[in-house]
C-alpha positions as CSV (number, residue, x, y, z in Angstrom):
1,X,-40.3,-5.5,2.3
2,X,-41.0,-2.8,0.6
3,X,-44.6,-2.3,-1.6
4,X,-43.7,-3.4,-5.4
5,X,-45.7,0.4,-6.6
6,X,-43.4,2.2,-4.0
7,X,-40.4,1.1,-5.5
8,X,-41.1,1.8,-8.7
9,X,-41.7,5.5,-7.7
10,X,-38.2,5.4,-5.8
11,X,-36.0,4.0,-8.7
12,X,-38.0,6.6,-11.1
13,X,-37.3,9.5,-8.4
14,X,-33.7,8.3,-8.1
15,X,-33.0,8.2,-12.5
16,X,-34.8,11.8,-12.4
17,X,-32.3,12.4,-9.9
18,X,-29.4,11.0,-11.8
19,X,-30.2,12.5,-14.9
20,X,-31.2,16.2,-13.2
21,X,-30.1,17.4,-10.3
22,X,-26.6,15.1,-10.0
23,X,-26.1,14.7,-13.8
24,X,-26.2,18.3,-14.3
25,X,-23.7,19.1,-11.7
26,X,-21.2,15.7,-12.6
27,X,-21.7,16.9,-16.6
28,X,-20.0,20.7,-15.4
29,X,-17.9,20.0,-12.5
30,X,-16.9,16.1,-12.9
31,X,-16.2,13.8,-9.9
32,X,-13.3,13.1,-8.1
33,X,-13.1,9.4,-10.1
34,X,-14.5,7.8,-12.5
35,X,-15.5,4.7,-10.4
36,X,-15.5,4.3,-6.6
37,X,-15.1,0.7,-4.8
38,X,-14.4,-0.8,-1.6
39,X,-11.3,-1.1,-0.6
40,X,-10.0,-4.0,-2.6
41,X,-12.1,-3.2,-5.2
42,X,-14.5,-5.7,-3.8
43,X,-17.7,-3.4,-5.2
44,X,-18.2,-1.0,-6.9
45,X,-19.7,2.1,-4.6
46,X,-22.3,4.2,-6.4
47,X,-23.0,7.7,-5.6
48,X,-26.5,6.9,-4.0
49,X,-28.3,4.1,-2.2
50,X,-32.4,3.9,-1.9
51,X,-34.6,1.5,-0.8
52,X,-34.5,-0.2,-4.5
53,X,-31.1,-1.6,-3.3
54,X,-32.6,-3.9,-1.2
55,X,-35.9,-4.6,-2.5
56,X,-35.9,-8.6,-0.9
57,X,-35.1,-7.5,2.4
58,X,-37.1,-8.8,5.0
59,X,-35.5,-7.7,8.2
60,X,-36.8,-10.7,10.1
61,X,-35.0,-12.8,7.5
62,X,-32.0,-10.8,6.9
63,X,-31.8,-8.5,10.1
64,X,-33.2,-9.9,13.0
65,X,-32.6,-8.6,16.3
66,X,-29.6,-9.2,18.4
67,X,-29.0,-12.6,20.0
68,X,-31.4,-14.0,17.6
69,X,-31.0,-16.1,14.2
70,X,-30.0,-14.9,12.0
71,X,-27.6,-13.1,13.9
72,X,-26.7,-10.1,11.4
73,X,-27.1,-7.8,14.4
74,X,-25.4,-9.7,16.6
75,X,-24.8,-12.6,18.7
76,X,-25.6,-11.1,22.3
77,X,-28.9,-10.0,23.0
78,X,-27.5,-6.3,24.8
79,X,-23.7,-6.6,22.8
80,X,-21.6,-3.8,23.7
81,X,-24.9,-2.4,25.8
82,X,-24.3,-5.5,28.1
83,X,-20.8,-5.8,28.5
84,X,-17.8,-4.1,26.4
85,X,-15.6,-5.8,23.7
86,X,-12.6,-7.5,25.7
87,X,-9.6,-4.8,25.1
88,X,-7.0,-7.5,24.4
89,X,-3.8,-6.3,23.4
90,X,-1.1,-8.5,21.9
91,X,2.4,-7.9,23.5
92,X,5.1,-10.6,23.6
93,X,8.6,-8.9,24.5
94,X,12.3,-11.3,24.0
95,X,12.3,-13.1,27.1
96,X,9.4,-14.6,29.2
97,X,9.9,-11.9,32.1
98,X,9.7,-8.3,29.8
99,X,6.8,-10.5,28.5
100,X,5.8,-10.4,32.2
101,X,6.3,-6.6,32.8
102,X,4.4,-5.8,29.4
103,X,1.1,-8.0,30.8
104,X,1.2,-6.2,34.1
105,X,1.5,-3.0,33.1
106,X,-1.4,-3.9,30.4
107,X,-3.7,-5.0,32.8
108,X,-2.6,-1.8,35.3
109,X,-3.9,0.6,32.2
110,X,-6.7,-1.0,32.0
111,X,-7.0,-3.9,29.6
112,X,-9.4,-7.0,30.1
113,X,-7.5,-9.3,28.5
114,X,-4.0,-10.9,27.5
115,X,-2.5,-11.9,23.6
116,X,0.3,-13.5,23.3
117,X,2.7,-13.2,20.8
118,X,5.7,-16.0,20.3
119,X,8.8,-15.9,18.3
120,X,9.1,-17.3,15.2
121,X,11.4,-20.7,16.7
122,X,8.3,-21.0,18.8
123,X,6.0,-21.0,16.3
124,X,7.6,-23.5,14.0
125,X,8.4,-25.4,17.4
126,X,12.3,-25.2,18.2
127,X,14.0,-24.3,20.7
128,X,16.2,-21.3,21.3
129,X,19.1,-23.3,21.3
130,X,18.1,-24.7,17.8
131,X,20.8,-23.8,14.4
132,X,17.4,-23.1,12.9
133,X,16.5,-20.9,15.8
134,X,19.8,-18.5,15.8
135,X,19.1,-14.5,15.3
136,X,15.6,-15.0,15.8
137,X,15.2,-15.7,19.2
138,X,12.7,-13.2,21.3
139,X,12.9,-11.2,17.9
140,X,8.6,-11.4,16.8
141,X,7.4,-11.8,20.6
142,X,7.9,-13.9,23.3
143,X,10.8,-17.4,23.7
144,X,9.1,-20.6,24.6
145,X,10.9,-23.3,25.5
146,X,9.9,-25.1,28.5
147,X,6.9,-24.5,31.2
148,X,9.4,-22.8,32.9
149,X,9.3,-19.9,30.7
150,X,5.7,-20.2,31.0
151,X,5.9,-19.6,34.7
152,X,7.7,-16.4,34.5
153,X,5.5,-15.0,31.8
154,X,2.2,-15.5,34.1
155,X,4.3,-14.8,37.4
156,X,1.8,-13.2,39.4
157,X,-0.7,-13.5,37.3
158,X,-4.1,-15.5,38.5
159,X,-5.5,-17.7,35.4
160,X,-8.5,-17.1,37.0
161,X,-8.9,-13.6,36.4
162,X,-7.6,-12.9,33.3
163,X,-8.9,-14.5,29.6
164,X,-5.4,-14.8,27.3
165,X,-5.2,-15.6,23.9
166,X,-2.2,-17.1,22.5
167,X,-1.5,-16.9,18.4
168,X,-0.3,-19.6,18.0
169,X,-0.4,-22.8,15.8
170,X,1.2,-25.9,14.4
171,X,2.6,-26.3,18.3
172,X,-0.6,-25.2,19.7
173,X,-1.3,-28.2,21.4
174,X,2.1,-27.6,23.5
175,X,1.7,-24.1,24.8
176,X,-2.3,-25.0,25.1
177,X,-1.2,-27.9,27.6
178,X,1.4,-25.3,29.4
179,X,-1.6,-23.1,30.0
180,X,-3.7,-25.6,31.7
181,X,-0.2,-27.0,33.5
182,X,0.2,-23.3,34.7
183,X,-3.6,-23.5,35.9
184,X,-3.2,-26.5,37.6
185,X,0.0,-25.5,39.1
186,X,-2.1,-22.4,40.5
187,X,-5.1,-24.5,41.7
188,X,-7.5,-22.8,39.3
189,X,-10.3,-25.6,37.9
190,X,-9.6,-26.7,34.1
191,X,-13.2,-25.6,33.8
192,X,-12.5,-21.8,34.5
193,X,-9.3,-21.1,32.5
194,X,-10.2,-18.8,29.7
195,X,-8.9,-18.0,26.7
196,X,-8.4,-18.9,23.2
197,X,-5.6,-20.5,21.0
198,X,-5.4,-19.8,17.4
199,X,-4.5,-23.4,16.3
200,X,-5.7,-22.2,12.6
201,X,-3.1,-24.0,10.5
202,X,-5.2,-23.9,7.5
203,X,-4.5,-20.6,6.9
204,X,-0.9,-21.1,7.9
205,X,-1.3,-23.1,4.3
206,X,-2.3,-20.3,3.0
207,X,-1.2,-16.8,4.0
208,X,1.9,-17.1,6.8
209,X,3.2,-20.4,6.0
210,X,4.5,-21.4,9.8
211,X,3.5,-24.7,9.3
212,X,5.0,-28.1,10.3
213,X,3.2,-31.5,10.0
214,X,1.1,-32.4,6.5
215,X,-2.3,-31.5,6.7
216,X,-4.0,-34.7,7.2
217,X,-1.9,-34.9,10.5
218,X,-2.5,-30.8,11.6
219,X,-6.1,-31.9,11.7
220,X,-5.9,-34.9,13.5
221,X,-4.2,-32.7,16.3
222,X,-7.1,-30.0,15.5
223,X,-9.7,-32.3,16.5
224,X,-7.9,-33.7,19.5
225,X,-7.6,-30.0,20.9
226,X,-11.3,-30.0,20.5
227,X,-12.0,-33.5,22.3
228,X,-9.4,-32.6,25.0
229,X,-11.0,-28.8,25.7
230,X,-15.1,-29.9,25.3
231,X,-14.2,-32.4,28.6
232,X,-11.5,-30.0,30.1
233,X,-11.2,-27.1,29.7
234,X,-15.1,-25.7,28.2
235,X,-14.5,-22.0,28.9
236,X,-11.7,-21.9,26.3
237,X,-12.1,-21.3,22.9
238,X,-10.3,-24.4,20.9
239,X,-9.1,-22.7,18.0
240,X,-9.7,-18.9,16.3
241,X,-10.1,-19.6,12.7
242,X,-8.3,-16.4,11.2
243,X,-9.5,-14.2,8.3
244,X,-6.9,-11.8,9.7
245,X,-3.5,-12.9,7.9
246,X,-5.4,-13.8,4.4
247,X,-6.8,-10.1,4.5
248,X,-2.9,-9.2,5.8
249,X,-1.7,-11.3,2.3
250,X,-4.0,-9.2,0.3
251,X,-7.1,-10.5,-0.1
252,X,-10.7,-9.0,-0.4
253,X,-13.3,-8.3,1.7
254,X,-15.3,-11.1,0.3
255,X,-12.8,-13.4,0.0
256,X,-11.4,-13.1,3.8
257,X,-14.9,-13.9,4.9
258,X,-15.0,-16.5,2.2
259,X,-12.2,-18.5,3.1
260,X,-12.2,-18.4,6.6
261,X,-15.7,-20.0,6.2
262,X,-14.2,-22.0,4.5
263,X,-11.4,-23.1,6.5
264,X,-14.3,-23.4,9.8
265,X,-15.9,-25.9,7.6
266,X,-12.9,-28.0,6.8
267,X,-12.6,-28.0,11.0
268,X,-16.0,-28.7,11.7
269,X,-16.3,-32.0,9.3
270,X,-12.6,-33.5,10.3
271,X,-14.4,-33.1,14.0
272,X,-17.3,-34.8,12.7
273,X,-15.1,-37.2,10.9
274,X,-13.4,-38.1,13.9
275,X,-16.4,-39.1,15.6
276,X,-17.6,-35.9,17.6
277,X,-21.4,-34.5,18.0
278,X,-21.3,-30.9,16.3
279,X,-23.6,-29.0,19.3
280,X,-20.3,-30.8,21.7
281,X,-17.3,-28.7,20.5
282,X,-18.9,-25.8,17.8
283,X,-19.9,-23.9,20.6
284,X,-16.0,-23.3,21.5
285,X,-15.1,-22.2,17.8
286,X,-13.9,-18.4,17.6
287,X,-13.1,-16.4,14.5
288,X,-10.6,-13.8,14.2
289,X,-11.1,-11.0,11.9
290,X,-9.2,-7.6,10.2
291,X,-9.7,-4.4,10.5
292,X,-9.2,-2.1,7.7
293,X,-10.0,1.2,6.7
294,X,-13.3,1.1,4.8
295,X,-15.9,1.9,7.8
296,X,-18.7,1.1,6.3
297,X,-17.1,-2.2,4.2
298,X,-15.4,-3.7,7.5
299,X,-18.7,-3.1,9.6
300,X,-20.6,-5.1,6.9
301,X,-18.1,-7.9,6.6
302,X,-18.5,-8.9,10.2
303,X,-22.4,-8.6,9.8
304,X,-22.3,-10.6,6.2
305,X,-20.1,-13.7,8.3
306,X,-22.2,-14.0,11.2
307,X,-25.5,-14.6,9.1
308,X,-23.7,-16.8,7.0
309,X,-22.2,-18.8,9.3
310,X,-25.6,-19.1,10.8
311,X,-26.7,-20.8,8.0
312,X,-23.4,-23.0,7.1
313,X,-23.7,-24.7,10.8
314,X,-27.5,-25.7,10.4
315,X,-27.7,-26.2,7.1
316,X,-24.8,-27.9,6.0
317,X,-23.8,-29.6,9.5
318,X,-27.2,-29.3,11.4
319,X,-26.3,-28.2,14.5
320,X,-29.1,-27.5,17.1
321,X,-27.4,-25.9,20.0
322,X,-27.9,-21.7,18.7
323,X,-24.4,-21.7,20.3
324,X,-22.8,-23.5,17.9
325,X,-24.8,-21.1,14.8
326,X,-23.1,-17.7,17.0
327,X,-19.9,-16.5,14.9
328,X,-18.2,-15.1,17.7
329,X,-14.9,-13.2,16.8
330,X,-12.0,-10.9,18.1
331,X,-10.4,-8.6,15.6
332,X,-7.1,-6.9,15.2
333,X,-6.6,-3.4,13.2
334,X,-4.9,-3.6,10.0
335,X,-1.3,-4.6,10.0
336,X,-0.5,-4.1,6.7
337,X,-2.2,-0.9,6.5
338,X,0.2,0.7,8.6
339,X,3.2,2.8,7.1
340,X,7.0,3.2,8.4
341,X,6.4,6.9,6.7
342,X,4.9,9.5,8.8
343,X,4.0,6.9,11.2
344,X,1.6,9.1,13.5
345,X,-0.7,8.5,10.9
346,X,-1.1,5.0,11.9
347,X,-2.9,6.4,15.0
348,X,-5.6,8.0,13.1
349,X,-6.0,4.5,10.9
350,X,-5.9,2.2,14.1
351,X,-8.6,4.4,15.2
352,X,-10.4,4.5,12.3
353,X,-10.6,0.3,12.0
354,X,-11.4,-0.1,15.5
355,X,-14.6,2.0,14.7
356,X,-15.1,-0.4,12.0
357,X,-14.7,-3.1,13.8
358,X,-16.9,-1.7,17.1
359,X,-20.1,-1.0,15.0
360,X,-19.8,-4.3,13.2
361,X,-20.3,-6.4,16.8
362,X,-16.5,-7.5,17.7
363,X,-16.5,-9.3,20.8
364,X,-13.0,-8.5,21.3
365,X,-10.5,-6.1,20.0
366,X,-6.6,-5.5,19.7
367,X,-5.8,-2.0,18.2
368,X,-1.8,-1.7,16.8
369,X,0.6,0.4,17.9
370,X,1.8,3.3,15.4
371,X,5.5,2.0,15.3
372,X,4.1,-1.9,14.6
373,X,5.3,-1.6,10.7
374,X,9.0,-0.9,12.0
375,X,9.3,-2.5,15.4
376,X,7.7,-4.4,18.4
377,X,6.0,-1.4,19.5
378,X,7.1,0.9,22.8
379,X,4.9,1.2,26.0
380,X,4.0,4.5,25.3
381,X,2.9,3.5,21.6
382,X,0.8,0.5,23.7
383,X,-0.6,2.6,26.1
384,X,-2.0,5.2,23.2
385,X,-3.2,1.7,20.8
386,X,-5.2,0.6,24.1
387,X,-6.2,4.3,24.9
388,X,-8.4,4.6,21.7
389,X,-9.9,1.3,22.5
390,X,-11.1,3.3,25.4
391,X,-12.0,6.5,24.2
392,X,-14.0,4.7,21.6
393,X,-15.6,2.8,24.5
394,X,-16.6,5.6,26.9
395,X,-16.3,9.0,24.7
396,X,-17.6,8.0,21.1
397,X,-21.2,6.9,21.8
398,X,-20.3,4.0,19.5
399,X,-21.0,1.6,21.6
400,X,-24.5,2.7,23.4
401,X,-26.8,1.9,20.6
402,X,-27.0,-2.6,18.9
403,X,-25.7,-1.9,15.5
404,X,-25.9,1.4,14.4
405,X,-25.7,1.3,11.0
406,X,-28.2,-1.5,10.3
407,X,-31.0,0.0,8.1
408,X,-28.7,2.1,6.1
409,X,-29.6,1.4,2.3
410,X,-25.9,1.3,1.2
411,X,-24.9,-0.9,4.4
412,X,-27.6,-3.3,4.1
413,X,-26.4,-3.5,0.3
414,X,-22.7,-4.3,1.1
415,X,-23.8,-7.1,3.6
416,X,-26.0,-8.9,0.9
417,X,-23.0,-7.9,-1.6
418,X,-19.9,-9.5,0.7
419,X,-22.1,-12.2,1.6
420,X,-23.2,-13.1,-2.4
421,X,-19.5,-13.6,-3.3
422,X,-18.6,-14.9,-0.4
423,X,-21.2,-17.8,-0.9
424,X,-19.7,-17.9,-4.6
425,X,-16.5,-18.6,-3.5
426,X,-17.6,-21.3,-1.3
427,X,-19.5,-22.8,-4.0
428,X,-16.0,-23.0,-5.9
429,X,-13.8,-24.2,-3.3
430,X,-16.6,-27.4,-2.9
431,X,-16.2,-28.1,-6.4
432,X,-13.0,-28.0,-6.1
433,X,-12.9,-30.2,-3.2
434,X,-13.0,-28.4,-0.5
435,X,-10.8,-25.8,1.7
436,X,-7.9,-28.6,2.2
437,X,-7.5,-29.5,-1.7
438,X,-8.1,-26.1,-3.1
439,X,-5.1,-25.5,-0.4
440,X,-3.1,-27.8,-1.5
441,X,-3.6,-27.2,-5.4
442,X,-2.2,-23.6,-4.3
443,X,-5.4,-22.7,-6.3
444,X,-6.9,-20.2,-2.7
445,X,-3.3,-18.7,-2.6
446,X,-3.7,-17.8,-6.4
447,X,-6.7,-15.9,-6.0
448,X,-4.9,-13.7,-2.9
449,X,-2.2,-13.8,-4.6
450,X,-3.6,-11.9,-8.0
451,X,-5.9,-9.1,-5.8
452,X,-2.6,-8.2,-3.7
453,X,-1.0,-7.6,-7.2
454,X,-3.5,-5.6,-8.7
455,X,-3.6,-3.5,-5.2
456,X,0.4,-2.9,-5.3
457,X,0.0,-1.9,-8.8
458,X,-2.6,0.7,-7.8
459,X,-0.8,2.0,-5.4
460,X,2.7,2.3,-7.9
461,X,0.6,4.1,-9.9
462,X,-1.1,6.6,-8.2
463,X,-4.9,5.2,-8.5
464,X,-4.9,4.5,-4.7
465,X,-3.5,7.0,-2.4
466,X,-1.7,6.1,0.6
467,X,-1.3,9.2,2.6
468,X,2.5,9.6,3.2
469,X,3.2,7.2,0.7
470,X,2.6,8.1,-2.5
471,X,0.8,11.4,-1.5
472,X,0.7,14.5,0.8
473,X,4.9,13.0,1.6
474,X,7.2,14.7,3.6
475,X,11.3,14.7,3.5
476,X,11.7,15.0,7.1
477,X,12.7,11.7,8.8
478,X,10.8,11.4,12.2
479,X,12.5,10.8,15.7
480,X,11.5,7.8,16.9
481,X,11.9,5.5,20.1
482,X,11.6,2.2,18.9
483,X,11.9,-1.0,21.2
484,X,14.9,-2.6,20.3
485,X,15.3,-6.3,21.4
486,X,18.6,-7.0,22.9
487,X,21.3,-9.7,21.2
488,X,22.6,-10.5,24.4
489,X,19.2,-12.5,25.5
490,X,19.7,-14.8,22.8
491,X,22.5,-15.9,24.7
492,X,20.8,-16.0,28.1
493,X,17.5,-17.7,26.9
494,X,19.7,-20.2,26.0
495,X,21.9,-20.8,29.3
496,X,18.2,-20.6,31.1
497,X,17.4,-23.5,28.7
498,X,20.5,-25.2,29.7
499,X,19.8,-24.9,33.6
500,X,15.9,-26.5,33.1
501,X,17.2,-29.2,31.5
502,X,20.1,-30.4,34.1
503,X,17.6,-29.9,36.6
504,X,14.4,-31.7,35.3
505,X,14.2,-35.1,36.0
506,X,15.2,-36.8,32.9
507,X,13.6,-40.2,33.3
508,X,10.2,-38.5,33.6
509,X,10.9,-36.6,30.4
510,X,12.1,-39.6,28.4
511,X,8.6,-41.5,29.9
512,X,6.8,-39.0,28.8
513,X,8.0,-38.5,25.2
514,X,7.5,-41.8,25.0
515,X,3.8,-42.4,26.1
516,X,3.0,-39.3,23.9
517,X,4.6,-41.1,20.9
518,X,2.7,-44.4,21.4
519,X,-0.3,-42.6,21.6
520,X,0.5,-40.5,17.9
521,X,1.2,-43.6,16.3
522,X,-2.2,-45.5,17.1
523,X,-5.8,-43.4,17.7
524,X,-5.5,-42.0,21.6
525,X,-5.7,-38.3,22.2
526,X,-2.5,-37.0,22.2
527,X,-3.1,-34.0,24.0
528,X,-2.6,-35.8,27.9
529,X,0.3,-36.5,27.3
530,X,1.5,-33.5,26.3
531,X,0.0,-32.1,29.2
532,X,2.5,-34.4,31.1
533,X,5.6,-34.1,28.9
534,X,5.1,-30.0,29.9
535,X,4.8,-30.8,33.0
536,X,8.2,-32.8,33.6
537,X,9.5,-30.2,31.9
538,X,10.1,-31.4,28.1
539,X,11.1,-28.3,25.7
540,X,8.4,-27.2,23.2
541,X,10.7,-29.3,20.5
542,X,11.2,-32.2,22.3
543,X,7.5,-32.6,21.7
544,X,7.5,-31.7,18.6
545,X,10.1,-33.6,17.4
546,X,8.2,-36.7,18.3
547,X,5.2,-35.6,16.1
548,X,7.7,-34.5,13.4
549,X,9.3,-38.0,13.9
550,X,5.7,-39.8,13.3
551,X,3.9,-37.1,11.1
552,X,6.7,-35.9,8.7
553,X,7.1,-32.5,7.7
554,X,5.1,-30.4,5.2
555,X,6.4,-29.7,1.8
556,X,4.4,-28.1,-0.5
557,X,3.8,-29.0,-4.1
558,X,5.3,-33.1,-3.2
């Protein structure tokens, strides 16, 4: 802190300041705007930051040091000193072997981890041979149907060696169980697979809306996941509760930070609810962030979650185990930020939030490829994405020094800033009920919803330039290779579909459907059976299906 005297000196230096030397010049030559603010007009930015911004600041409060509580600077003791941020791309290609090709050549350039990316009948847990499935088969990543597929996607590839992350939600629970069916078909211990599943349907609720089961229900198979993984599987993350897709819908800053808080909480207490100790399963929780293009705003977003989080899990749930207080999180760059017009662009901004997301502690990072708002991207676009993961990591210097920019007057400022609102929001969603209710009241969508409005309207016109959009535009169109996904595989995923099931043993699949439904209708952990219906070969909606059968389907608003 600083001495009361001293910054009373400092503000009177800085309004001499303001009224001389940069008054004088904004009086004749004017600014460039009126007002500056973060990116979503989150705060306002003001021309100069002193030590009178943060006049509370106590760094052994507010900062810390790294690995220590309250982890502002970090939740490793050396971060990217010790070990780099895992360089995990996201690739999922039509059919499970492309899928195959893609991850080895990943891992041959050079990255250190896997992400997964399914199609969209995956996701909402059909199967390519589904009406609902047709023309959308392989089409947003990778076709699922049986472990099968699942075998020729990690063909030559040890489980043991490699930490993969699968986005992936209301069927997580399936393609969780054919990753550890895949590592026990391989010999590798339940306890060494590593890796992360998304199983964040909260935010499904809000932003993406690949949901399936009613909420109640999602949870219970949230918490089951977490029961099943603490005895099983302890290396792997349980779930990645994901800012990423309410930032992608349009939200703030503040309120991405805000609500996926807020969603972690809602997961913690249904866990809690459900009869498990908080230092058992917290310690497996994983966020997932965005990236966008406001350095210094991203790097203090990250910092602002961490110490709040902190504080959530021992105050509000009381957890002991300084695991279970760590906000660990992997981050993706800015989907929506990218533009189909002049698309090399998209490089410098991928490069640009992977900065952002470097210097505010990420312990994991995929950057997008520069075709990603018009295609699935090429291998060349991958290999340049991954490529300024690792110029970052060995040219930039970024990564030699514990956070860089703690100490800086206007980044210590945004941190208490995002985190002040952030806690605001909170405060509303509990009167409001908490995460789940102010879900289903479509009252957290609103409030996206309204920012993403304003922003569009900005950008429309003029107040917010896009370069290549709505400024600096070309005429030229571009030549571009894009990846273009077959039609013809539709058809073949679906005769491969056809072959599993005439040579799976069908008795076995029936038994197993039905153990797993006895166990959804009463209080048992579903996720054993699962494990064996995957294992005898049952389709991704065979299972779900049975939990759809039990659980109903969601409909918002009834």
């Amino acid at each position: 802190m600083y001495d009361p005297d001293e910054l009373d000196a400092i503000r009177e230096a800085k309004a001499s300041w303001e009224e001389g030397t940069y008054g004088e010049t904004v009086d004749r030559f004017g600014e460039r705007k009126e007002t500056f603010t973060t990116d979503t007009g989150g705060q306002e930015v003001d021309p100069l930051y002193t030590p009178a911004d943060v006049p509370d600041h106590d760094y052994r409060e507010d900062v810390g040091n790294p690995g220590e509580e309250p982890y502002t600077r970090g939740v490793y003791s050396t971060m990217h000193r010790g070990r780099l941020w895992t360089m995990r791309q996201y690739a999922g290609m039509g059919t499970a072997a492309e899928t195959n090709e893609r991850f080895n050549y990943l891992i041959d350039q050079g990255s250190s981890g896997l992400s997964m990316a399914f199609d969209l009948p995956t996701q909402m847990g059909y199967d390519s041979d589904a009406a609902m499935a047709e023309g959308e088969v392989g089409r947003s990543g990778v076709a699922i149907d049986t472990l099968d597929d699942f075998e020729t996607v990690f063909d030559g590839i040890p489980l043991d060696e490699v930490s993969t992350s699968m986005t992936i939600n209301a069927p997580a629970g399936v393609l969780l169980a054919m990753y550890v069916a895949m590592g026990d078909k391989q010999g590798v211990p339940r306890e060494q697979l590593r890796g992360t599943i998304q199983n964040d349907i909260m935010k499904e609720y809000i932003a993406r809306n690949l949901y399936i089961y009613p909420p109640e229900h999602s949870m219970r198979l949230i918490t089951d996941i977490f029961e099943f993984c603490a005895a099983e599987t302890p290396s792997f993350n349980t779930i990645s509760i994901s800012g990423y897709h309410i930032r992608e819908a349009g939200s703030t800053a503040a309120q991405e930070v805000a609500f996926t808080l807020g969603n972690g909480i809602e997961y913690v207490q249904a866990a809690i609810d459900a009869g498990l100790d908080v230092d058992d399963f917290a310690p497996q929780l994983s966020f997932f962030f965005n990236a966008h293009n406001n350095i210094f705003e991203e790097a203090a977003k990250f910092r602002a979650a961490r110490r709040m989080w902190a504080q959530i899990m021992e105050e509000r749930f009381g957890a002991e185990n300084p695991k279970s207080k760590q906000l660990k999180f992997h981050t993706q760059t800015g989907g929506s930020t990218l533009t189909a017009q002049q698309i090399e662009n998209n490089v410098v901004r991928v490069a640009y939030q992977a900065l952002a997301a470097v210097l505010g502690g990420t312990q994991s990072l995929h950057t997008n490829g520069k075709d990603e708002a018009l295609a699935l991207p090429t291998e060349q676009s991958v290999r340049t994405a991954l490529r300024t993961q690792q110029i970052l990591a060995h040219e930039s210097g970024a990564a030699d020094t514990i956070d860089p920019l703690a100490g800086s007057y206007y980044v210590e400022n945004l941190t208490d800033g995002i985190e002040e609102d952030a806690f605001e929001i909170l405060e509303e969603v509990d009167r409001r009920g908490g995460m789940l209710e102010a879900v289903k009241s479509q009252w957290v969508q609103r409030q996206i919803q309204d920012v993403a409005f304003d922003r569009q309207e900005e950008i429309e016109e003029g107040d917010r330039i896009i370069v290549g959009v709505n400024e600096y535009e070309v005429d030229e169109e571009p030549e571009m290779d894009l990846e273009e996904v077959d039609p013809e595989q539709e058809q073949a995923q679906r005769e491969r579909l056809q072959e599993v099931k005439a040579d799976r043993d069908s008795d076995a699949v029936e038994d197993a459907l039905g153990s797993l439904r006895e166990a959804a209708r009463g209080s048992e952990n579903v996720m054993p059976h699962i494990v064996d219906a995957v294992k005898a070969y049952a389709t991704v909606q065979e299972i779900s299906d049975v939990l759809r059968e039990e659980f109903g389907e969601y409909k918002p608003g009834r």
